[in-house]
N, C-alpha and C positions, 0 to 999 in steps of 0.2 A: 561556393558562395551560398546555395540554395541551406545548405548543411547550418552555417552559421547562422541564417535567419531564424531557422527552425528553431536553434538552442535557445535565441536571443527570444522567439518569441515563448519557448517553455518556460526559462527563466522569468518571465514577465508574469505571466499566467500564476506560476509557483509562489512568487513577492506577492501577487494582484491578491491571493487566497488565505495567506498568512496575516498580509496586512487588515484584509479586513475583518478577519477573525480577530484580531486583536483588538483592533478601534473598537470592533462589534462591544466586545467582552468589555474592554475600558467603560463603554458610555452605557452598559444596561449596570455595572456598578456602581460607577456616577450617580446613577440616578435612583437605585434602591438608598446609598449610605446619605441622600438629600430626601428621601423620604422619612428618615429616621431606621430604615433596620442596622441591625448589629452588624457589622460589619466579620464578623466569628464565622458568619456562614461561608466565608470563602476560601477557610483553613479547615474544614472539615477533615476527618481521618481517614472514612469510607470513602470520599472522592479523591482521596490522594492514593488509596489502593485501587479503586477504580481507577485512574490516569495511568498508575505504574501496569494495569490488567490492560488495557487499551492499548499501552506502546509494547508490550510484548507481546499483543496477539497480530499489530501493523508486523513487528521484526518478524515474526515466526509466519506469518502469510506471504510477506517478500522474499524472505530466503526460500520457501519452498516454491515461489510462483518463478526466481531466477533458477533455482536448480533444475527446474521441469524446461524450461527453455533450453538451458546448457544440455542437460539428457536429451532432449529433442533434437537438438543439432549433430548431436554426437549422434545420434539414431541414426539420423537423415544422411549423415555422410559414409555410416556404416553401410546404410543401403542401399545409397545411390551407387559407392564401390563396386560390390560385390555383386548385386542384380542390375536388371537391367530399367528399374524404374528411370520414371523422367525424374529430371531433377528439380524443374521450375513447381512439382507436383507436393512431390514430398519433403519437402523443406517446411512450408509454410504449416501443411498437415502435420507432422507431428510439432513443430513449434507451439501449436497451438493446442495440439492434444496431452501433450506433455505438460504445458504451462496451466490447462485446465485442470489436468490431475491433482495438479501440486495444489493448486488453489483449491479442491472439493479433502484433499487430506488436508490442510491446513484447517478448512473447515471443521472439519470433525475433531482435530486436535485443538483447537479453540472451544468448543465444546466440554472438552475436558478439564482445559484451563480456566473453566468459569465455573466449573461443578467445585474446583476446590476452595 
């Protein structure tokens, strides 16, 4: 039960952030094209490669921030087998260390992706 709330309230949060970026974006165009500007400026070329640099630098920092979780889990049950760690210890610790790696390489590889 607790489970389902949760999603229902992610779910809400995730709508609640979409929608009002969108409103947002509608009503500040609104009201520049009742000022008179050109309305050209919202077909721009460099922001439409800046948008497609932005959604693949999101893809490429969540695949490596899920694979660093996946490699973490996998770590943590390797470890927990074979020695004699606690388990409630090293689960979260490399979860999280894993998940941070992926995110500080992704970083750097974003870095790259914006050099070119």
């Amino acid at each position: 039960m607790e489970v389902a709330i949760v999603f229902m309230f992610l779910f809400a949060v995730i709508f609640g952030v979409f929608y009002l970026f969108y409103s947002t974006r509608n009503k500040e165009r609104l009201a520049l094209i009742e000022k008179g500007v050109d309305a050209k400026i919202f077909m721009q070329g460099e922001r439409q490669r800046k948008t497609t640099l932005t959604g693949r630098v999101i893809v490429l920092n969540l695949s490596l921030l899920l694979m660093g979780i996946g490699l973490g889990v996998f770590l943590a049950l390797i470890l927990t087998t074979y020695t004699l760690l606690k388990e409630e210890a090293i689960y979260p610790a490399l979860i999280f260390f894993m998940g941070g790696l992926g995110l500080f390489i992704g970083s750097h590889l974003t870095k790259n992706l914006e050099k070119e």
